[in-house]
C-alpha positions as CSV (number, residue, x, y, z in Angstrom):
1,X,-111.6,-66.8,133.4
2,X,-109.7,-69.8,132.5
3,X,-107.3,-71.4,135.1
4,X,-104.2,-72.8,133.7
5,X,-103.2,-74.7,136.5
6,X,-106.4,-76.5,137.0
7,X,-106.4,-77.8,133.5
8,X,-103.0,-78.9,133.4
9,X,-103.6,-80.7,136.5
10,X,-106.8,-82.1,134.8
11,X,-105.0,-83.2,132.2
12,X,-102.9,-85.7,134.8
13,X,-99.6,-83.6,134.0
14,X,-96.9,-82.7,136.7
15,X,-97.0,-78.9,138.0
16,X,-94.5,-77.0,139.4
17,X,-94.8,-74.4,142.2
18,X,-93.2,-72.1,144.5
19,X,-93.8,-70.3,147.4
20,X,-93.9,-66.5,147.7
21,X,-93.3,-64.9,150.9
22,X,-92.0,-61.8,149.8
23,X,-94.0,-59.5,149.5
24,X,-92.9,-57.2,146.0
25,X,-94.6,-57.3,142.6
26,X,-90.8,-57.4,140.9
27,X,-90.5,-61.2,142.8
28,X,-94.1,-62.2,141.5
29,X,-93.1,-60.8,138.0
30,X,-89.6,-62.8,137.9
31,X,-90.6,-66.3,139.2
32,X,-94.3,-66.3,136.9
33,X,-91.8,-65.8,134.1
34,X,-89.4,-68.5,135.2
35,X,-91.4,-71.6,134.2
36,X,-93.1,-71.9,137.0
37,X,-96.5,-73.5,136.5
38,X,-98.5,-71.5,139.6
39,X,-97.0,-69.2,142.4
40,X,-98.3,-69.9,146.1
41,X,-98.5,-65.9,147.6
42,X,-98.7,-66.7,151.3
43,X,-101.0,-64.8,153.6
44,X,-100.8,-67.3,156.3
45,X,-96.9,-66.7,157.4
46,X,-95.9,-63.7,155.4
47,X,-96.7,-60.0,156.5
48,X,-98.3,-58.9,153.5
49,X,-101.7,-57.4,153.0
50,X,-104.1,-57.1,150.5
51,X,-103.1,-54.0,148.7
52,X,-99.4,-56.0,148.6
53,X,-101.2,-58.8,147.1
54,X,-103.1,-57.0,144.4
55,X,-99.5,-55.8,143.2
56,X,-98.3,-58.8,143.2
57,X,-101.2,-60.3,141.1
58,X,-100.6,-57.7,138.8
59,X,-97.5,-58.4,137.8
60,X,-98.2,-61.8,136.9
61,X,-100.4,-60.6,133.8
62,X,-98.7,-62.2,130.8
63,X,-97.6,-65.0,131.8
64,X,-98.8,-68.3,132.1
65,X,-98.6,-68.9,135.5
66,X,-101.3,-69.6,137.7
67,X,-101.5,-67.2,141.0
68,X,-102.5,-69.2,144.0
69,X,-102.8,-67.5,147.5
70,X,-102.9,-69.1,150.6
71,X,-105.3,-67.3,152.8
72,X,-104.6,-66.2,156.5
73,X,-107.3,-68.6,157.7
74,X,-110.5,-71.0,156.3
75,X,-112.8,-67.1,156.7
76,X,-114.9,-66.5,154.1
77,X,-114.3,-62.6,153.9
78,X,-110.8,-63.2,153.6
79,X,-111.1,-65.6,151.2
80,X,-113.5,-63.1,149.2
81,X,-111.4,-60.6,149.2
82,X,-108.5,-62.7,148.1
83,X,-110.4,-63.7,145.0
84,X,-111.6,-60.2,144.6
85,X,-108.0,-59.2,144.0
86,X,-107.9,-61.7,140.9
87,X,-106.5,-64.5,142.4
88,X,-107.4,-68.3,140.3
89,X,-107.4,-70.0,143.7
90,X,-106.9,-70.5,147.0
91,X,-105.0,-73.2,149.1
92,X,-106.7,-72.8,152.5
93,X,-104.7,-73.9,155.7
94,X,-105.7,-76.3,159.1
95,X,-108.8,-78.0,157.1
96,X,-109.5,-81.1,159.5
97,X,-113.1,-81.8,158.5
98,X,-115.6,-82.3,156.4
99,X,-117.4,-79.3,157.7
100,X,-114.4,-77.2,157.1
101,X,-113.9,-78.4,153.6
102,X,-117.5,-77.7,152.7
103,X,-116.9,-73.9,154.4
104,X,-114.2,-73.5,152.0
105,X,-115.9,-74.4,148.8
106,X,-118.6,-72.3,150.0
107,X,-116.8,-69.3,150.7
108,X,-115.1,-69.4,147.2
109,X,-117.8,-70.1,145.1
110,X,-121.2,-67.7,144.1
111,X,-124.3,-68.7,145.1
112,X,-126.2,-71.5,144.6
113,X,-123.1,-73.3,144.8
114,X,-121.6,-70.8,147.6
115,X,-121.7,-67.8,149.6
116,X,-119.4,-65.6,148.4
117,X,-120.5,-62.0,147.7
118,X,-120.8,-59.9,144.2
119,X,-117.8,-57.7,143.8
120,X,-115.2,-59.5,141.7
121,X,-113.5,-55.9,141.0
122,X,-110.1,-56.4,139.8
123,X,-111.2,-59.8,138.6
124,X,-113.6,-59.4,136.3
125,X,-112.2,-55.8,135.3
126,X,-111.2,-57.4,132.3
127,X,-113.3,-60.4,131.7
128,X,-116.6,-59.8,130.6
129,X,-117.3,-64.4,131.5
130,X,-116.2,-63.7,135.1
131,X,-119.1,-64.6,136.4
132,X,-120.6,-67.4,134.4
133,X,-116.4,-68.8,134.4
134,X,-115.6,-68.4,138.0
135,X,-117.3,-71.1,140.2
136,X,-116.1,-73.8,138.0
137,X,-112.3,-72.2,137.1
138,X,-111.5,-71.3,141.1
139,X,-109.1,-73.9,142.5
140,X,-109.9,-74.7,145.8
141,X,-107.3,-76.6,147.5
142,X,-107.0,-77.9,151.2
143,X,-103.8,-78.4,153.3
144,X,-103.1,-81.7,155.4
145,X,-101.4,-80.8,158.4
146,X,-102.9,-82.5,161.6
147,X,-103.6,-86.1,162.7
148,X,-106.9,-85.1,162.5
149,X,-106.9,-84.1,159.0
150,X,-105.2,-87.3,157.9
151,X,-108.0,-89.3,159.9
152,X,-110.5,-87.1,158.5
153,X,-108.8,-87.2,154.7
154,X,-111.6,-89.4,152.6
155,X,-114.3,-87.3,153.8
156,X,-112.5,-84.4,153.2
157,X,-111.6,-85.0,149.5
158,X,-115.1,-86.5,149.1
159,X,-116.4,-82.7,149.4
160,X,-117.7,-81.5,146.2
161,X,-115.9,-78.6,144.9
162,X,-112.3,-79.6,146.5
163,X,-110.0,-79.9,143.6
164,X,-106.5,-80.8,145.5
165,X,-104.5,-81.5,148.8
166,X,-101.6,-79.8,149.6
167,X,-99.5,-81.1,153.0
168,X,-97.7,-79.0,155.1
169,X,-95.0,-81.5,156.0
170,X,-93.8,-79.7,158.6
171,X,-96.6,-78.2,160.4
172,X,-98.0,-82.2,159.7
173,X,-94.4,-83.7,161.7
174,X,-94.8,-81.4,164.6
175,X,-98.4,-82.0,164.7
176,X,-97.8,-85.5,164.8
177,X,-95.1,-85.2,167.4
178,X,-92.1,-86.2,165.4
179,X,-90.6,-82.9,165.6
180,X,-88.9,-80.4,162.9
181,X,-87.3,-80.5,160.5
182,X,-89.9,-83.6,159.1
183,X,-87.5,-86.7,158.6
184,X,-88.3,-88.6,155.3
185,X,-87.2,-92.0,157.0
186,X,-89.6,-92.3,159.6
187,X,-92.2,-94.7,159.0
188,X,-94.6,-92.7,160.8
189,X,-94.1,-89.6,159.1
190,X,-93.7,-91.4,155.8
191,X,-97.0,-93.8,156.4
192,X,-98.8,-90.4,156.8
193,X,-97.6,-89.0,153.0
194,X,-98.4,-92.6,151.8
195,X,-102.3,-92.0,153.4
196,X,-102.8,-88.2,151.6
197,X,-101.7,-89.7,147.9
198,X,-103.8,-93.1,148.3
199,X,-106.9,-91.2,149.7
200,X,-106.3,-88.5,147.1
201,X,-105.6,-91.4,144.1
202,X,-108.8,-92.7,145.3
203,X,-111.0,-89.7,144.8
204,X,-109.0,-89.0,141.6
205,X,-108.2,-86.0,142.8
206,X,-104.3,-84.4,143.1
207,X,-102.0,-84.3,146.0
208,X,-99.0,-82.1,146.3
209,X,-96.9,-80.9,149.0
210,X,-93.9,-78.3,150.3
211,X,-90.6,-79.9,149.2
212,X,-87.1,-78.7,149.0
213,X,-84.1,-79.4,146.6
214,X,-84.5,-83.5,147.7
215,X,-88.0,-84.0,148.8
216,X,-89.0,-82.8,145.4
217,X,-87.5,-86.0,143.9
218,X,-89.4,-88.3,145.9
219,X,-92.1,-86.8,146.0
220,X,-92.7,-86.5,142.1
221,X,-91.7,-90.2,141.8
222,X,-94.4,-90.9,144.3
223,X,-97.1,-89.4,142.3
224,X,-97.4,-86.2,144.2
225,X,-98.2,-84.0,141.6
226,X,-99.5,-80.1,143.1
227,X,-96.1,-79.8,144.5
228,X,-94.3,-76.5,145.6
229,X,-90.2,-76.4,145.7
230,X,-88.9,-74.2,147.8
231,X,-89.3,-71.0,148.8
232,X,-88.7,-67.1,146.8
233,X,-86.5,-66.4,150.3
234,X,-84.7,-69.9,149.5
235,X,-83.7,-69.2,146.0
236,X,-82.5,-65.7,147.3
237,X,-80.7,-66.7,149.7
238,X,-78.6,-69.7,147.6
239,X,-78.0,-67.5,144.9
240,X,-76.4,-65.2,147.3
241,X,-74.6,-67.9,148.6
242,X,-73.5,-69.2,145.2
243,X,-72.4,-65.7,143.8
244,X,-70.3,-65.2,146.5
245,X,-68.5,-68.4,146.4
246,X,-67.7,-67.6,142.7
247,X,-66.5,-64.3,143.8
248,X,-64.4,-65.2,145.7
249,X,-62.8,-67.8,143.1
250,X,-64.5,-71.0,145.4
């Protein structure tokens, strides 16, 4: 396999995400061919299954966008079987230790390196080098979305076999007890951002985070660079919006 994503990010370049909530192959297929550089499929907040996310994996073939899903929870069946559906990586939520890190990486990569079972199916249907490709072209990334995860950060990312952060800003305001939605001038909240992209400069290792139509600018200029913008519901819902105001001559 080859992972476009991780070798653009390699490569110190910008990439561009979304995520995707809704759970049809027809949204997967539009967005991968939108420019996108990688697709986020959520299996923490959305309601859909496995045999929903195989679909939408699917229709992603032929285009050069990276499929990313973000796993109910740091299990390593789950996170098998996520990978087993073809997926080139996993960003995997509440990681606030070293320990937890290190069950990640282990529960995406085969053994030595890992635990993770023999049984690739749809992703090595194709791909004869699945196995001797996988462990090094897997993305594993690690969200930041707690006090203790920020405290915890440089061990974290010091992990071997973590390839990015990804923060949750706000799951990481609430936790922090700032409150919703995150406010981007609070020193606080903003000291916390600052941390994640120092720490991750440090290990050289990218950060990125959930941003909307603003927080994207900042956060690019910052040097966040594993960001997501927006959401497939988001984009829906404004072009909605926006078809209706020029319907109606607005």
């Amino acid at each position: 396999m080859k992972n476009l994503l991780k070798e653009k990010l390699a490569r110190g370049e910008n990439a561009v995400g979304t995520f995707v909530e809704m759970g049809h192959p027809d949204v997967a297929d539009i967005l991968s061919h939108s420019g996108f550089d990688w697709l986020l499929i959520d299996g923490e907040h959305s309601p859909m299954g496995f045999e929903t996310m195989e679909r939408m994996l699917q229709a992603m073939v032929g285009s050069d966008c990276t499929p990313i899903v973000r796993p109910q929870w740091n299990d390593p069946v789950i996170i098998k079987r996520i990978l087993d559906l073809g997926a080139h990586g996993i960003v995997v939520p509440w990681v606030n230790t070293k320990e937890e890190a290190e069950a990640a990486v282990r529960a995406a990569k085969y053994p030595p390196e890992g635990i993770r079972g023999w049984g690739p199916r749809r992703a090595a249907r194709y791909d004869p080098d699945y196995r001797a490709t996988a462990n090094d072209e897997i993305m594993v990334a690690i969200q930041v979305e707690t006090q203790e995860s920020l405290d915890n950060l440089d061990e974290i990312l010091g992990v071997e076999g973590i390839d990015a952060c990804y923060i949750g800003p706000w799951d990481l305001s609430n936790n922090l007890g700032l409150g919703l939605p995150p406010d981007y001038d609070n020193k606080k909240f903003t000291d916390a951002l600052e941390h994640v992209i120092d720490t991750a400069d440090k290990h050289g290792k990218p950060a990125g985070m959930w941003t909307n139509l603003t927080s994207v600018t900042w956060a690019v200029k910052r040097g966040f660079r594993f960001n997501t913008v927006i959401n497939a519901d988001m984009m829906l819902e404004y072009g909605a919006k926006e078809a209706v105001k020029k319907g109606r001559g607005n």
